[in-house]
MDAnalysis code that builds the backbone (N, CA, C; Angstrom):
import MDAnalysis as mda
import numpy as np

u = mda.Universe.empty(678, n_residues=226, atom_resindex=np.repeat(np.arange(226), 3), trajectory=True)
u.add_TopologyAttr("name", ["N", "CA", "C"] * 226)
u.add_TopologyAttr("resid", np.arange(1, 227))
u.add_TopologyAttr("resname", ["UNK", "UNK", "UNK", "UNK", "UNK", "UNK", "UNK", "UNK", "UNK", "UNK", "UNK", "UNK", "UNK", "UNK", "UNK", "UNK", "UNK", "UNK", "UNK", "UNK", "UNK", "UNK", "UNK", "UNK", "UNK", "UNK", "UNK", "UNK", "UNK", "UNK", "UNK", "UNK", "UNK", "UNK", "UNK", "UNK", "UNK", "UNK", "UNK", "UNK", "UNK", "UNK", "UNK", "UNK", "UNK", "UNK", "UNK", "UNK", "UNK", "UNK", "UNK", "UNK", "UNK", "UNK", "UNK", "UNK", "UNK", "UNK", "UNK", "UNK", "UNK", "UNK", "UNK", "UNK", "UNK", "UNK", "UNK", "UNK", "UNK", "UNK", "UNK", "UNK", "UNK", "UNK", "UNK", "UNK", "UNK", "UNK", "UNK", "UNK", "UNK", "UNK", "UNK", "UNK", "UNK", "UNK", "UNK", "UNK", "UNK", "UNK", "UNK", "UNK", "UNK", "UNK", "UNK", "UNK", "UNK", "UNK", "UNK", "UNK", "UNK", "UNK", "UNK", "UNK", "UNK", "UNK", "UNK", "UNK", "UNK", "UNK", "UNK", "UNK", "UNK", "UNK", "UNK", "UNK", "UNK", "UNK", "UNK", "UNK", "UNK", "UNK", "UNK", "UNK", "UNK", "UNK", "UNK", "UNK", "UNK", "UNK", "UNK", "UNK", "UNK", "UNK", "UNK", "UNK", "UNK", "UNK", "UNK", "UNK", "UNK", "UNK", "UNK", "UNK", "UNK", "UNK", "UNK", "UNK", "UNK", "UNK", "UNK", "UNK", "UNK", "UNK", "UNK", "UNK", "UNK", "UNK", "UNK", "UNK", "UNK", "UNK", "UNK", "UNK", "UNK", "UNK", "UNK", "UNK", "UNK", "UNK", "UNK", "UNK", "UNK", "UNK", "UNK", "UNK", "UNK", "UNK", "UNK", "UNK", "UNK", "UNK", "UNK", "UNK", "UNK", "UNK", "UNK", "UNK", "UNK", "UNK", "UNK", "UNK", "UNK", "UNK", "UNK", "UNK", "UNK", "UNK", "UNK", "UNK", "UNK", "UNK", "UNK", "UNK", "UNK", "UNK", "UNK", "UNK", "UNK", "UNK", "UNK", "UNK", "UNK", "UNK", "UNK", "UNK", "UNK", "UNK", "UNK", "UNK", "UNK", "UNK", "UNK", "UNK", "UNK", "UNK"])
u.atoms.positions = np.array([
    [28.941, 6.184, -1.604],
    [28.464, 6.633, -2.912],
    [27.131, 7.364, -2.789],
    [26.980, 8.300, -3.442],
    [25.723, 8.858, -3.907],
    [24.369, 8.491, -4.444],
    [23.525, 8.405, -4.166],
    [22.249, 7.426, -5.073],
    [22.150, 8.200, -6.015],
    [22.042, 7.703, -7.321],
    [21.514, 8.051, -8.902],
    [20.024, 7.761, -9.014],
    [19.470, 7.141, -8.722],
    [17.868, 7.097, -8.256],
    [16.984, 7.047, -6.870],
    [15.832, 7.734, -7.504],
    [15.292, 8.037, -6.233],
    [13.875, 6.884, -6.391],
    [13.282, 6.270, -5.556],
    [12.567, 5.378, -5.412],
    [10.990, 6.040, -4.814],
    [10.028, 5.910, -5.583],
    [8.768, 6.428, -5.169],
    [8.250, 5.625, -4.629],
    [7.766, 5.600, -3.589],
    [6.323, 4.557, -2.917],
    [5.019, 5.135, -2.987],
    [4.242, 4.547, -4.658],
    [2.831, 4.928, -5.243],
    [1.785, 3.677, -4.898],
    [2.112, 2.624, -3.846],
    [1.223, 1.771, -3.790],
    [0.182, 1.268, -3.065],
    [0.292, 2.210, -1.911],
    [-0.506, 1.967, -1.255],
    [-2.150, 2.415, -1.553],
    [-2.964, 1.641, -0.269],
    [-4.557, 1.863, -0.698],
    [-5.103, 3.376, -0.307],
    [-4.018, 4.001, 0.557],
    [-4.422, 5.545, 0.815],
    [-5.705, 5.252, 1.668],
    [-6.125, 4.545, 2.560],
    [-7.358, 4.041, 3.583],
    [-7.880, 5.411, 4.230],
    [-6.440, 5.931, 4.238],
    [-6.693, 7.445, 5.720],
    [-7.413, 8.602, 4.921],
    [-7.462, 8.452, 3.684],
    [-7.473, 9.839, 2.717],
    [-8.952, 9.443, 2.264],
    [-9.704, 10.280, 2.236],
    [-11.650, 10.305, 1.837],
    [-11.007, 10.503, 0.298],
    [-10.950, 9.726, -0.613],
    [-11.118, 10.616, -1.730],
    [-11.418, 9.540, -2.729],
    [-12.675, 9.185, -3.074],
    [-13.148, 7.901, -3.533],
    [-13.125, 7.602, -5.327],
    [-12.373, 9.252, -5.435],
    [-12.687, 9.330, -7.311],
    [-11.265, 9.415, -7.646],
    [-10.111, 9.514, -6.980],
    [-8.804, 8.839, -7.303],
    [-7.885, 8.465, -6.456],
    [-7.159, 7.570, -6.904],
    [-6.073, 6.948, -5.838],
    [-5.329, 8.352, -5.379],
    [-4.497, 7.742, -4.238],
    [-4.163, 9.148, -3.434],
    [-2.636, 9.298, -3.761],
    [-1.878, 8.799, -5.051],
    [-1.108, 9.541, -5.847],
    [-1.399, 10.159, -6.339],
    [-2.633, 10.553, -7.124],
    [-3.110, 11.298, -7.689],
    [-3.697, 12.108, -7.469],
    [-4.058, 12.348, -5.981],
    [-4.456, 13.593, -5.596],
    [-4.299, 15.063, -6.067],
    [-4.461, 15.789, -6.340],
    [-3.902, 17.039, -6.455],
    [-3.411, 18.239, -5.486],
    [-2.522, 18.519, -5.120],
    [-2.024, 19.472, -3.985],
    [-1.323, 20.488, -4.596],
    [-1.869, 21.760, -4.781],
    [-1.798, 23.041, -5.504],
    [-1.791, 22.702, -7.050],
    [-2.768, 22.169, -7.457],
    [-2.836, 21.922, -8.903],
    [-2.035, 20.702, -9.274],
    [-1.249, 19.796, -8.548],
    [-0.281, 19.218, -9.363],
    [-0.583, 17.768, -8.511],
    [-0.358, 16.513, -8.914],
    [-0.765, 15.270, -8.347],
    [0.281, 14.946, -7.276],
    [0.231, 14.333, -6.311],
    [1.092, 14.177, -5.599],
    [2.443, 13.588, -6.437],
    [1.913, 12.560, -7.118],
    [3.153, 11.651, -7.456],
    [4.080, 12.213, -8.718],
    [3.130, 13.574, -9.590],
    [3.738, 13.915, -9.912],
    [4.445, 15.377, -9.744],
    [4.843, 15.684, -8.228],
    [5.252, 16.733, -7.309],
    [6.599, 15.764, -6.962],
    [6.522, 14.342, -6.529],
    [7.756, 13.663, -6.657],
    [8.433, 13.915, -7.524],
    [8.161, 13.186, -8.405],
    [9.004, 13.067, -9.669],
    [9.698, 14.589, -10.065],
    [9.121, 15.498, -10.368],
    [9.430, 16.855, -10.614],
    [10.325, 17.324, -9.651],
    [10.087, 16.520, -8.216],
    [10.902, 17.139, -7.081],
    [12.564, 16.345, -7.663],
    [12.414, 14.860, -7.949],
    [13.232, 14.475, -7.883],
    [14.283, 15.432, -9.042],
    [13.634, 15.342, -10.147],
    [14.448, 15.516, -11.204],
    [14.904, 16.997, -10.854],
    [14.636, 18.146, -10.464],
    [15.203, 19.405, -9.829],
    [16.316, 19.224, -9.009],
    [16.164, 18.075, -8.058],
    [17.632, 17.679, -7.207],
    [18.903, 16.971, -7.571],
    [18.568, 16.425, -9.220],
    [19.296, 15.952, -9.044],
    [19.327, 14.634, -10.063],
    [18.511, 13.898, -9.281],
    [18.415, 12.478, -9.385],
    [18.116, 11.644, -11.442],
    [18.893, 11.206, -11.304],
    [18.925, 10.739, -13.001],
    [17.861, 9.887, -13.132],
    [17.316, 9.618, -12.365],
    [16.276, 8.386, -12.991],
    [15.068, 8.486, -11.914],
    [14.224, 8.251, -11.916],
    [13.064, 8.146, -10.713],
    [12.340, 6.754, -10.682],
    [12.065, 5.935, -9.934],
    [11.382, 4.193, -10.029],
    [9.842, 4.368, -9.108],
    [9.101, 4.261, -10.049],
    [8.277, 4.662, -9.368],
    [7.234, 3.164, -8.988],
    [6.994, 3.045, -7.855],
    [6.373, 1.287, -7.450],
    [4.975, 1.870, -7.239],
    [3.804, 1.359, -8.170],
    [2.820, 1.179, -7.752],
    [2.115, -0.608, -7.848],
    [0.773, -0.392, -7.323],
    [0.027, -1.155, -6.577],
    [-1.012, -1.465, -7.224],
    [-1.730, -0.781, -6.225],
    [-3.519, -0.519, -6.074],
    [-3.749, 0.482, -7.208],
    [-4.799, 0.451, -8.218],
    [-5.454, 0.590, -8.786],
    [-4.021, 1.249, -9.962],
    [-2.940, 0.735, -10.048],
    [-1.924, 0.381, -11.148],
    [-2.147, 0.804, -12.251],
    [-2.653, 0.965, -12.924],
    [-3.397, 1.066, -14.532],
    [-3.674, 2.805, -14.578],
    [-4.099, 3.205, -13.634],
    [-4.900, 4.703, -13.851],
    [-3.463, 5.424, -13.135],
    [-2.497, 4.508, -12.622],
    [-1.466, 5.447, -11.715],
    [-0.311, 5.654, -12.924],
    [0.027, 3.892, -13.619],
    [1.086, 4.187, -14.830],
    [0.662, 5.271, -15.914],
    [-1.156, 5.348, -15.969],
    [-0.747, 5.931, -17.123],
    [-0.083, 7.049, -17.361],
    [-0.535, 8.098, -15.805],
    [-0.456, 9.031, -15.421],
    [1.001, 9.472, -15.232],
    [1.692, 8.659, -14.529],
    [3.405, 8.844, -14.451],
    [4.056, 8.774, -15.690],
    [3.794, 7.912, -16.581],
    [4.404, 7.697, -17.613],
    [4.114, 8.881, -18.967],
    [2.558, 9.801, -18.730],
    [1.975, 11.165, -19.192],
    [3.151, 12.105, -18.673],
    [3.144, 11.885, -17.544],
    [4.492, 13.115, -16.478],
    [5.513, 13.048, -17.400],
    [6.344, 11.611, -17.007],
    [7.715, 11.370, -17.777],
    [7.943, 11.882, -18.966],
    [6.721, 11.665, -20.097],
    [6.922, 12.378, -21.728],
    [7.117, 14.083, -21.617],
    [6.194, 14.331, -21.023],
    [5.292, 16.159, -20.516],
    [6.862, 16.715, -20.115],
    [7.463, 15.864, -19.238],
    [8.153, 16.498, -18.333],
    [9.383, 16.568, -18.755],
    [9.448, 15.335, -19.910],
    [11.140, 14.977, -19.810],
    [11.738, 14.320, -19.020],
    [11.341, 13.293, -18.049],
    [11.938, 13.314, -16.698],
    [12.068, 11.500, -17.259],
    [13.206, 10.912, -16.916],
    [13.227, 9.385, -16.915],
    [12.790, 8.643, -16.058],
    [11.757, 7.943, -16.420],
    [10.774, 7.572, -15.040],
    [10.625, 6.305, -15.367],
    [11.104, 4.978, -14.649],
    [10.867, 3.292, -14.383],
    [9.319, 3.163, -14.141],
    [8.489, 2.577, -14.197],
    [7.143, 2.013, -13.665],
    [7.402, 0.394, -12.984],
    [7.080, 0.576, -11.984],
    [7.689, -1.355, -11.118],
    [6.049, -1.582, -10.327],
    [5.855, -2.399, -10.555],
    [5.045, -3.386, -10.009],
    [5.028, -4.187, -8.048],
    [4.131, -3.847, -7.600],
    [4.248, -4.678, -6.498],
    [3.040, -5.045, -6.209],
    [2.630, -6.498, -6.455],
    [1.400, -7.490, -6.439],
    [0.952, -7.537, -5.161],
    [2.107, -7.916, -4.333],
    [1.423, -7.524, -2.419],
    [1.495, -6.388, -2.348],
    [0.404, -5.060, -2.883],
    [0.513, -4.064, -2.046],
    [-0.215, -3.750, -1.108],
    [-1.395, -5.094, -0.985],
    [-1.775, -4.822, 0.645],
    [-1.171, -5.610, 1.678],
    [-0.133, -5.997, 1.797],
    [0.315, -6.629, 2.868],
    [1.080, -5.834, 3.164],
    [1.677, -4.693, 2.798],
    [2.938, -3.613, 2.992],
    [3.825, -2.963, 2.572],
    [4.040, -1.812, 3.043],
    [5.286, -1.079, 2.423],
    [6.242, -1.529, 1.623],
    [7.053, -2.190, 2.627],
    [8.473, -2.825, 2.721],
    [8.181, -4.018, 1.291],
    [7.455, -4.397, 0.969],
    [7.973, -5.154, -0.217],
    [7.435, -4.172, -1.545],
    [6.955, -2.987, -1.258],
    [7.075, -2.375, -2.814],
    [8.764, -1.789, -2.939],
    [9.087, -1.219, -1.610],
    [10.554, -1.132, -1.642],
    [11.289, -1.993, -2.086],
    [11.071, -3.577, -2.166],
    [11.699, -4.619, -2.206],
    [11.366, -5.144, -3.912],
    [10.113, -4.052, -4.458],
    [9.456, -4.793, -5.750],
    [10.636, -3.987, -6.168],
    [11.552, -2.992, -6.051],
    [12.803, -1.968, -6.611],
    [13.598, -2.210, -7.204],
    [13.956, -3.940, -6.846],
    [15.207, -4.347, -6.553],
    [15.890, -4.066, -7.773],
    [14.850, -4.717, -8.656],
    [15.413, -4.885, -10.385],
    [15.872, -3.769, -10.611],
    [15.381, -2.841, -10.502],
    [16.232, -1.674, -11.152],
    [17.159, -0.747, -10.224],
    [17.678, -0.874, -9.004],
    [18.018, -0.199, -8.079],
    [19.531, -1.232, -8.785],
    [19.333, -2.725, -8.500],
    [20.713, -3.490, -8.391],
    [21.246, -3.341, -6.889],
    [22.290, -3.343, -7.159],
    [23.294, -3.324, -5.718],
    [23.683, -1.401, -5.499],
    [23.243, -0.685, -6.071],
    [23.688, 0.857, -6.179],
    [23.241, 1.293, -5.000],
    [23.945, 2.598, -4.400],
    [22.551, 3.694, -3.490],
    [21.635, 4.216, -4.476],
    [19.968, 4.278, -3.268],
    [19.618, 4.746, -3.913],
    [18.301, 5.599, -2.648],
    [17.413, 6.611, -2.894],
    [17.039, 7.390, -2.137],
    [15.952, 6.814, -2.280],
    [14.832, 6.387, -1.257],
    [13.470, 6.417, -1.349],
    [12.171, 7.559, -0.840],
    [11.558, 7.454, -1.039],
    [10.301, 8.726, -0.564],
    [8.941, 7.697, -0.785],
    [8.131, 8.221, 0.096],
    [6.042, 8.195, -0.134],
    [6.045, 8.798, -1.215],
    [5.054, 8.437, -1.490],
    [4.430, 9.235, -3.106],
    [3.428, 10.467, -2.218],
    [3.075, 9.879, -0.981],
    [2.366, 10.751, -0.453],
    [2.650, 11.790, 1.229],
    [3.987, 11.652, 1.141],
    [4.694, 12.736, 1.620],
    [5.177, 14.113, 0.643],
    [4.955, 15.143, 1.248],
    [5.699, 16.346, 0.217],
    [6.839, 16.819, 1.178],
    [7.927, 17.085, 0.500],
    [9.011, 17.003, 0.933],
    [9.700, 18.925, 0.081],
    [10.582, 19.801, 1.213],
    [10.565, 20.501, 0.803],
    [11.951, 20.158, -0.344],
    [12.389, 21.277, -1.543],
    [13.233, 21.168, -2.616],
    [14.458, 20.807, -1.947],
    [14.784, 21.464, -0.657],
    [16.271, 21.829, -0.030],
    [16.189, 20.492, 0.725],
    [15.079, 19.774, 1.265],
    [15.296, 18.075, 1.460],
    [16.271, 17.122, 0.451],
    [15.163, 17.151, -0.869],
    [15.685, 16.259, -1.805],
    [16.805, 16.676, -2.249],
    [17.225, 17.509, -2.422],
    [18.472, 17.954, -2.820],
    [19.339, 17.243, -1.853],
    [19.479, 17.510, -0.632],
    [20.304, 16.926, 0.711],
    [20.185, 15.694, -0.122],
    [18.845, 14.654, 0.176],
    [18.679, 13.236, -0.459],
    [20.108, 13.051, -1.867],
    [20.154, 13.697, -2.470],
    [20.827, 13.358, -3.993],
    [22.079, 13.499, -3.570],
    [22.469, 14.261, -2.496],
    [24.073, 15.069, -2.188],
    [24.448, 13.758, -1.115],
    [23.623, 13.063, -0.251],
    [24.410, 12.462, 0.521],
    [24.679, 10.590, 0.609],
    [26.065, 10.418, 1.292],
    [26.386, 9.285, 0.573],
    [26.213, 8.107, 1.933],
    [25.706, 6.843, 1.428],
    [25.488, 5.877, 2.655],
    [26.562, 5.328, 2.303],
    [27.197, 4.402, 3.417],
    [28.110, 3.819, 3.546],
    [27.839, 2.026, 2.976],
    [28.106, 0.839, 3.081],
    [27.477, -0.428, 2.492],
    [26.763, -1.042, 3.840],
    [26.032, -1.194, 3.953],
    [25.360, -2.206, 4.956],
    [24.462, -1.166, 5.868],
    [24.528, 0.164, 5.497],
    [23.099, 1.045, 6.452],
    [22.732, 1.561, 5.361],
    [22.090, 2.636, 6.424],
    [20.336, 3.156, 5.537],
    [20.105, 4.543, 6.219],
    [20.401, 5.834, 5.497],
    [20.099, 6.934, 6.498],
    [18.444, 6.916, 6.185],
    [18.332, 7.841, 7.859],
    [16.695, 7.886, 8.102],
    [16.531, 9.075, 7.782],
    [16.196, 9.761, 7.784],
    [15.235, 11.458, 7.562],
    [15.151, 11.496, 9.059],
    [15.024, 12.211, 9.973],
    [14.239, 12.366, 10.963],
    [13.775, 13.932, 11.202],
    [12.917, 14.289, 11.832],
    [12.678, 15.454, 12.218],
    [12.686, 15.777, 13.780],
    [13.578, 16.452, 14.321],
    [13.880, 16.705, 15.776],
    [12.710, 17.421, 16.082],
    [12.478, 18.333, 15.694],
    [11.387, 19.307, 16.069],
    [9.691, 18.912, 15.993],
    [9.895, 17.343, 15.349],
    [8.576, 16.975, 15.692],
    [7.295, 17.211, 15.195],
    [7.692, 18.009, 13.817],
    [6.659, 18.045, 12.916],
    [6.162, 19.603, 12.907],
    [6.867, 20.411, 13.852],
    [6.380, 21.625, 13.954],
    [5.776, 22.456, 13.213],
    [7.198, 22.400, 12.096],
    [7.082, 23.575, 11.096],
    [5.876, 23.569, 10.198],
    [5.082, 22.237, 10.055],
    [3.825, 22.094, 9.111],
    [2.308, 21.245, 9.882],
    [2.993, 21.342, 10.770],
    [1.718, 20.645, 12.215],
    [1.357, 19.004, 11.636],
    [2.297, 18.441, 11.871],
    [1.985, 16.949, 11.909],
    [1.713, 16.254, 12.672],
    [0.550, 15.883, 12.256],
    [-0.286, 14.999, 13.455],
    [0.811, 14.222, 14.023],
    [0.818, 14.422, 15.841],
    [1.614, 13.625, 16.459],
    [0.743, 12.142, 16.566],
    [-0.317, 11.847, 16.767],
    [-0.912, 10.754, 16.741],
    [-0.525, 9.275, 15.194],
    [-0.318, 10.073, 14.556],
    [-0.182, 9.206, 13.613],
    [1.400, 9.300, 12.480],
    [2.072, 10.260, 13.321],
    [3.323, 10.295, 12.663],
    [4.479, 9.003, 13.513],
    [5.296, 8.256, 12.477],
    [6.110, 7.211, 12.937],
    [6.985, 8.054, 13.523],
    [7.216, 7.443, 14.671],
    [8.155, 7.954, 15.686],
    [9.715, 7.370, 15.967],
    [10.612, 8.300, 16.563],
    [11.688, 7.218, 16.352],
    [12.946, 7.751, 17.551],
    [13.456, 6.628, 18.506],
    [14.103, 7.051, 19.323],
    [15.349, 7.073, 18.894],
    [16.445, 7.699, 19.687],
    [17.837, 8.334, 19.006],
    [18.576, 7.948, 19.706],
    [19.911, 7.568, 19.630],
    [21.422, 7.487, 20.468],
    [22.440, 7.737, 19.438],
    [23.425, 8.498, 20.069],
    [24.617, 8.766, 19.458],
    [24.931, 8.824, 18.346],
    [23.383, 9.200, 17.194],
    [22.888, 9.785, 15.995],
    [22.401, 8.465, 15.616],
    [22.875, 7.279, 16.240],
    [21.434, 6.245, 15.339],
    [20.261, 6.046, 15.351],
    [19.320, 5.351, 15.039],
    [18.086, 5.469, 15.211],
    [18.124, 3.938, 16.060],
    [17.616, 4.029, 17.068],
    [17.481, 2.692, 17.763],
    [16.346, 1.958, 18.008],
    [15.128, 2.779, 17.835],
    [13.958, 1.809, 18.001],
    [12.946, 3.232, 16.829],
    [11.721, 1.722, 16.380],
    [10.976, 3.138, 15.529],
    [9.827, 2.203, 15.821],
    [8.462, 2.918, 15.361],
    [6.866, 2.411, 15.854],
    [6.119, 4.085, 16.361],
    [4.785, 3.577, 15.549],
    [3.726, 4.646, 15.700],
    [3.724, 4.446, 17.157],
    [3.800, 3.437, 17.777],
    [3.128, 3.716, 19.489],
    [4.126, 3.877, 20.363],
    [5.646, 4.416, 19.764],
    [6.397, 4.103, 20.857],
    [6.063, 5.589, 21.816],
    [6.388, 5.443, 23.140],
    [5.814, 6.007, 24.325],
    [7.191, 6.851, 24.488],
    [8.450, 6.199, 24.590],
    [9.571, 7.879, 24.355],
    [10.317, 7.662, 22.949],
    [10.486, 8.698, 22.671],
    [10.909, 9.171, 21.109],
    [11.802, 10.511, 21.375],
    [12.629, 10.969, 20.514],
    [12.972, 11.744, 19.967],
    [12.877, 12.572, 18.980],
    [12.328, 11.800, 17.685],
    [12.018, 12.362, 16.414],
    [10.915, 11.930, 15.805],
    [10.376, 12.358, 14.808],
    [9.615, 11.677, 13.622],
    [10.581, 11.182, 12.295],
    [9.870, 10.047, 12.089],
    [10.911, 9.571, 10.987],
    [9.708, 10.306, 9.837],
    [10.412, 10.972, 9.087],
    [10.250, 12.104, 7.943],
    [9.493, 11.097, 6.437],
    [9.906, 9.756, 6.389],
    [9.524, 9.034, 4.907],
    [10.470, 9.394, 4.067],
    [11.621, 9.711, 4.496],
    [12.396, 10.140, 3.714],
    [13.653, 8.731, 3.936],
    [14.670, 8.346, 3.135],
    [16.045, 7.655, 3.171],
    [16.561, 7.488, 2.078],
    [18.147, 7.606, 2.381],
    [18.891, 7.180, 1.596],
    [19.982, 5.842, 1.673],
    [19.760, 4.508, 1.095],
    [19.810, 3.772, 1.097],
    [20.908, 2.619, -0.085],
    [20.580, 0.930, 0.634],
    [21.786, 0.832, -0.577],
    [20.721, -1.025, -0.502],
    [21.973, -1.955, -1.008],
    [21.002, -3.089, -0.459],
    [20.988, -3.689, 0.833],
    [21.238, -3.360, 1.679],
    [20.967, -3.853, 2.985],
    [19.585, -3.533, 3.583],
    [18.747, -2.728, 2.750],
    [17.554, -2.147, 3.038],
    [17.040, -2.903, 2.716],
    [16.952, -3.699, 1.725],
    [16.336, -4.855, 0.737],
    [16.225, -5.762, 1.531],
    [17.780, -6.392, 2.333],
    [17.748, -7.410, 2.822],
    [17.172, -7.230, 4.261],
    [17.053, -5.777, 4.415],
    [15.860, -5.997, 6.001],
    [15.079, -6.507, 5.907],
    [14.330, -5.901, 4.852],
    [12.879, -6.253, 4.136],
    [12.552, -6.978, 3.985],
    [13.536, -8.700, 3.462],
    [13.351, -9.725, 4.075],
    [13.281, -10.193, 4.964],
    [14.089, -9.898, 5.525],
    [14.376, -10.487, 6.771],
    [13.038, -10.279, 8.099],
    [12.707, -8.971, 7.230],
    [11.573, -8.574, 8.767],
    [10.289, -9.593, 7.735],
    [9.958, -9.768, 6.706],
    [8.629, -10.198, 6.105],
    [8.870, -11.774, 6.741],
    [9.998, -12.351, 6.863],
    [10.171, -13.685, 7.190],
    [9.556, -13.745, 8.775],
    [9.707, -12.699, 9.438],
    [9.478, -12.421, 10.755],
    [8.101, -12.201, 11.464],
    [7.404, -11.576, 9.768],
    [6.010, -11.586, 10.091],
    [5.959, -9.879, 10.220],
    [6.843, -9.030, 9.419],
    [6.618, -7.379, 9.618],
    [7.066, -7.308, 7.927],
    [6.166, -7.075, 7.613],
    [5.811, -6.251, 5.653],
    [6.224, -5.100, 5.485],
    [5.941, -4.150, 6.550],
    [6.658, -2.462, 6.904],
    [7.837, -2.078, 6.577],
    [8.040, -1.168, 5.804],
    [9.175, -0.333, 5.757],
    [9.625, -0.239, 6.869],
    [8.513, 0.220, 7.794],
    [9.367, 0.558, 9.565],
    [9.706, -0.900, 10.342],
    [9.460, -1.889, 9.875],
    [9.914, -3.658, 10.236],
    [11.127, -3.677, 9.769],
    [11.707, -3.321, 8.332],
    [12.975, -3.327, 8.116],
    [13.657, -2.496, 8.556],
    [13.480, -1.144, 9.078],
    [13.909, -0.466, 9.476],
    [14.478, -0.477, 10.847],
    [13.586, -1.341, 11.803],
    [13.548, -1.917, 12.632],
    [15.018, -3.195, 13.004],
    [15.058, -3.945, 12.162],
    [16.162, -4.372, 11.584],
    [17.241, -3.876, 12.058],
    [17.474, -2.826, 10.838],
    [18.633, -2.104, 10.717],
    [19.291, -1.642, 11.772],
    [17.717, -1.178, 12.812],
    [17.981, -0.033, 13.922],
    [18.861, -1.073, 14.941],
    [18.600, -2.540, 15.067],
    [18.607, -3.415, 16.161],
    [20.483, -3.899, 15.832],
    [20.799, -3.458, 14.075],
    [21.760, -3.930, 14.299],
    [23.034, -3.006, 14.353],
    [22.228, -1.926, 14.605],
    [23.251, -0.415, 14.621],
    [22.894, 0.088, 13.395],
    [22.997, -0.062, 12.360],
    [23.427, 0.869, 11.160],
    [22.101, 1.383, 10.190],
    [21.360, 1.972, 11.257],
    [20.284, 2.718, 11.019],
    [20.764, 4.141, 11.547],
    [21.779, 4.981, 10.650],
    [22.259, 6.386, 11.082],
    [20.694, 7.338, 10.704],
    [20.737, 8.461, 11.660],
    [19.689, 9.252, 11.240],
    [20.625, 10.339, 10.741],
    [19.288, 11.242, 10.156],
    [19.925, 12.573, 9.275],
    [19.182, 13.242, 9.141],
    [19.564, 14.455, 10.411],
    [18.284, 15.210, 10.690],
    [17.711, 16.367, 9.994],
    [16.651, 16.449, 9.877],
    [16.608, 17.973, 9.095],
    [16.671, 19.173, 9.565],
    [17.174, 19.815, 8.699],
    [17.956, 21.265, 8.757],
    [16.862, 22.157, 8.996],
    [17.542, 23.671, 9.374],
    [16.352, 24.411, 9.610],
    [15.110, 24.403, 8.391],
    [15.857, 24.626, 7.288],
    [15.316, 24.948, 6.114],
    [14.419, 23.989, 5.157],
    [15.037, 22.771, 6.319],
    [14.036, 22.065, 5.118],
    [12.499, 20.924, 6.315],
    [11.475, 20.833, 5.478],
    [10.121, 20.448, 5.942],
    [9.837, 19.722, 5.233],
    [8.890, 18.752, 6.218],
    [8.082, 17.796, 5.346],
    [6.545, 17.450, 5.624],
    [5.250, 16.967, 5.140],
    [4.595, 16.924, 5.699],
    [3.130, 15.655, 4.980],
    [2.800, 14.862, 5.547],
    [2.494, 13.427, 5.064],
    [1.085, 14.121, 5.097],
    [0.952, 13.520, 3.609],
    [-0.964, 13.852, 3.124],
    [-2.153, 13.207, 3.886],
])
């Protein structure tokens, strides 16, 4: 099946980003806030609904998405995740309520992703029990992504088999991009029980039990983390 929503990740503390007068959804990148360059992205591809999970400083991020949603027209969820400093992987997991058992696509609030990406995202269908990855073969080329700090991710016979900022051989960059169902959820437990909060802990998961397929990007489409 196809995902009908696309899942934003607005929660993090943005540590890497100098910008002390707003959270780093709200950044602005060519006039427009990051998070609301998502949303706008989403609703152009496709996607009927957008869930957007914030965090850290919550209050100045809803008001702002929920300003988008009226402005824009666009149907936009606001979800809550109370641990958003312990990690990724449980604002993905704060989703649940409104995702249910459906596919559904996730993204960073602070990745920009090109139109002909998300579109792919809305068009393609996961199977029950995996999770496609985004990856980028070419390694970040097309928009110069720091190799030092981009998640990395090794490959076999199109799955993704191992992922980690420090791994030493790789194949790809994992993009922040997936399309997903609930077995993503239940990584997410499974790795927080383990002592890994990370999106890339559940992912990790997935990868260990096979059904972490990657899905690489096309010439045409780029991505590139703020």
């Amino acid at each position: 099946m196809q995902p009908a929503r696309l899942v934003v990740l607005a929660s993090g503390m943005g540590s890497r980003l100098r910008s002390k007068t707003s959270p780093k959804p709200l950044v602005e990148l060519g006039g427009i806030s990051l998070v609301e360059r998502a949303v706008v992205g989403a609703a152009h591809a496709g996607f009927d609904e957008v869930v957007v999970v914030t965090g850290h400083r919550a209050d100045q991020i809803d008001r702002h998405v929920l300003e988008v949603s009226r402005r824009r027209g666009i149907r936009v969820t606001v979800v809550h995740n109370e641990r958003y400093r312990e990690g990724n992987g449980l604002s993905a997991l704060a989703a649940r309520s409104e995702v249910g058992r459906e596919p559904f696509a996730l993204v960073m609030a602070d990745h920009v992703f090109s139109p002909s990406l998300l579109w792919r995202l809305k068009q393609e269908s996961v199977e029950p029990g995996e999770v496609l990855v985004a990856v980028d073969l070419r390694l970040g080329l097309a928009t110069g992504v720091d190799p030092s700090d981009a998640m990395k991710v090794r490959l076999a016979d199109g799955y993704v088999r191992a992922i980690g900022k420090q791994l030493s051989v790789y194949d790809a960059f994992d993009v922040g991009a997936f399309v997903c169902g609930p077995a993503l959820l239940s990584a997410v437990e499974k790795a927080v029980a383990a002592g890994a909060s990370s999106l890339a802990g559940a992912i990790a998961v997935l990868a260990e039990a096979g059904v972490a397929r990657a899905l690489p990007l096309r010439d045409e489409e780029w991505w590139f983390d703020v």
